[in-house]
C-alpha positions in Angstrom: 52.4 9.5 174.5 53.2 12.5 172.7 51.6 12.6 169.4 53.4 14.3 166.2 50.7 15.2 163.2 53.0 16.1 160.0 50.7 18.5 157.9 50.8 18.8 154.0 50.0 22.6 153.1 46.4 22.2 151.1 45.6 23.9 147.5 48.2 26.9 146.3 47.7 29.5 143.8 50.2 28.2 140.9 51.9 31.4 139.3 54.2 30.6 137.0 55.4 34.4 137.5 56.4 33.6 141.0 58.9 31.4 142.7 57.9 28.7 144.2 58.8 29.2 147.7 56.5 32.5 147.2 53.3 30.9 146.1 50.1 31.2 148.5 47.4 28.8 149.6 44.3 29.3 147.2 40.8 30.2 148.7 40.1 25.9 148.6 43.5 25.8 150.8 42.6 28.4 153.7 39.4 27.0 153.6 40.0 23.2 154.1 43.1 24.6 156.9 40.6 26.4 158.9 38.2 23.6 158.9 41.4 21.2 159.9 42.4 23.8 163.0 38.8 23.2 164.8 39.2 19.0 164.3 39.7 17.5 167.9 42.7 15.8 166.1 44.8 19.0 166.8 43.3 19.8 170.3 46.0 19.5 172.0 49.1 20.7 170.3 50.6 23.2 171.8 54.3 23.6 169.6 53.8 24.5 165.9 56.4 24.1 163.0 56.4 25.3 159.8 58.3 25.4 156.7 59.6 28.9 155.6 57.8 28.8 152.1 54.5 30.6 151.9 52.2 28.2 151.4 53.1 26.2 154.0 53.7 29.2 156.6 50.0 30.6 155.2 48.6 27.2 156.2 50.5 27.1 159.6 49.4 30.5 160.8 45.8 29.7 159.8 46.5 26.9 162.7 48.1 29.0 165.1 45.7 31.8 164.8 42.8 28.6 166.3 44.7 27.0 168.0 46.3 30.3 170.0 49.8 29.4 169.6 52.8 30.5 168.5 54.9 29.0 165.3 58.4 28.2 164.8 59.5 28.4 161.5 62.7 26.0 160.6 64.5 26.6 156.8 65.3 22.4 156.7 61.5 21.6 155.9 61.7 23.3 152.9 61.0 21.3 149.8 63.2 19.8 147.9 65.8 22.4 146.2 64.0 22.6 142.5 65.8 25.7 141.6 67.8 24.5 138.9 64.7 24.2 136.7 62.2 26.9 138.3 58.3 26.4 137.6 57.8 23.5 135.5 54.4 22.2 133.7 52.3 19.7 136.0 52.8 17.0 133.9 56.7 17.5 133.1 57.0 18.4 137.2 55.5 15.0 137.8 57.8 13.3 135.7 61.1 14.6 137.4 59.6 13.8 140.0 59.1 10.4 139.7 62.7 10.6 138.7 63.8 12.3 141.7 62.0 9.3 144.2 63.4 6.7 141.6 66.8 7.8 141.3 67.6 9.4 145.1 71.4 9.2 144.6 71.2 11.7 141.7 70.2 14.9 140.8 68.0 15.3 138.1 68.0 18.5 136.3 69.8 20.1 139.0 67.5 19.0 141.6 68.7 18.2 145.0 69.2 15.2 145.3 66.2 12.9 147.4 69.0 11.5 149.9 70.4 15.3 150.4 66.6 15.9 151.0 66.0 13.5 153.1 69.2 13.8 155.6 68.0 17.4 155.7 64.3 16.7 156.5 64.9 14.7 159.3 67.4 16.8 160.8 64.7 19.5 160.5 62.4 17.4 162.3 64.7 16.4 165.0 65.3 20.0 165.6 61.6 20.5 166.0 61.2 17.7 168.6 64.0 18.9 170.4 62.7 22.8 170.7 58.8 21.2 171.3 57.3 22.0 174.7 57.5 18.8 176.9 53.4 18.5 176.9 51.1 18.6 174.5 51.1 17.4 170.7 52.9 18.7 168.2 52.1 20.1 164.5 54.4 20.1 161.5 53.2 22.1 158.2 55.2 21.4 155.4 55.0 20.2 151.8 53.7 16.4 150.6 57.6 15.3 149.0 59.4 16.4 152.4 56.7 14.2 154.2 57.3 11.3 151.4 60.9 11.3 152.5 60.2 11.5 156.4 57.5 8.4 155.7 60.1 6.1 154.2 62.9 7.1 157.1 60.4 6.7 159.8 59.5 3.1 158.2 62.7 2.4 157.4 62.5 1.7 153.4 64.1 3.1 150.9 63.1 6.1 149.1 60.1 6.0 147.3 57.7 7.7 145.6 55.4 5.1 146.7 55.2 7.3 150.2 53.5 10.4 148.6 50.4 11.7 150.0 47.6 10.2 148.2 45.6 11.7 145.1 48.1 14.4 143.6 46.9 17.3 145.9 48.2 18.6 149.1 45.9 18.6 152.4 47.0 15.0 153.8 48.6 14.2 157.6 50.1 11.5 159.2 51.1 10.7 162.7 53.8 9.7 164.9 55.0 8.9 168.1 57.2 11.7 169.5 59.4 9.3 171.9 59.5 5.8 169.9 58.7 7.8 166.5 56.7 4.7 165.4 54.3 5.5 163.2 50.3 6.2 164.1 48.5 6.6 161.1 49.1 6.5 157.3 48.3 9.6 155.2 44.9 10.5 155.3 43.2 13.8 154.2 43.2 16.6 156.9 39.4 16.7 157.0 39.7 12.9 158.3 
């Protein structure tokens, strides 16, 4: 069994200033990542995928720097397109949010819609799968909405924000199986 460990990137450094996409992991982030790159969890991946935003490519290359592997970045496990409104306040970004899960068919303020998202996400992860090396488990870095969205495809229920990683901060994982892509484990923090 081939095990696939999708990765939430940890803590950023929120800059209004910035776009999104651009924002690094904080010191907390690169800290908790480097701890989660020596757990025996990730031993024995050997093909690495990463979003192409910063923070998620910052947490990836803290992985493949340990582990001694190379990365693929892939566009398609981006976040959820939130340009329409730019940087928003936590608690007004929450909000739409919870408007975006709820209301998947839509888009709200300009969002993408979730079920755009999601087609794209797991597209993005097929890809993956398909340019994995045949051994050896595999690692996907990426952002806690885009793994939301895989969850509820992977367990076949609608879109729901009831799928989010746990605690309203980044650093969570859960697992699949490559072939049958039944699902292993729930989210759990990466320091599990």
């Amino acid at each position: 069994m081939t095990t696939v460990h999708f990765i939430t990137h940890p803590e950023v450094v929120i800059d209004p200033a910035l776009p999104v996409a651009h924002w690094p992991l904080s010191a907390v982030g690169a800290r908790r990542m480097r701890l989660v790159a020596g757990r025996p969890r990730l031993a024995g991946v050997r093909s690495l995928f990463t979003s192409t935003e910063r923070k998620a490519t910052d947490a990836a290359g803290l992985l493949a720097e340990r582990l001694g592997i190379g990365l693929v970045a892939i566009e398609g496990l981006g976040e959820n397109d939130r340009s329409a409104t730019g940087y928003l306040p936590k608690a007004e970004c929450e909000a739409v949010a919870d408007e975006f899960f709820a209301r998947s068919e839509q888009s709200v303020r300009g969002w993408e819609r979730a079920a755009d998202a999601q087609h794209r996400i797991v597209g993005a992860v097929e890809r993956a799968m398909v340019l994995a090396a045949a051994e050896g488990g595999i690692a996907i870095v990426s952002h806690g909405g885009v793994g939301a969205l895989l969850l509820c495809h992977l367990q076949g229920v609608p879109i729901s924000r009831d799928a989010d990683q746990p605690g309203g901060r980044g650093g969570h994982v859960f697992s699949f199986d490559r072939a049958s892509r039944r699902l292993l484990t729930g989210w759990q923090p990466i320091e599990a």
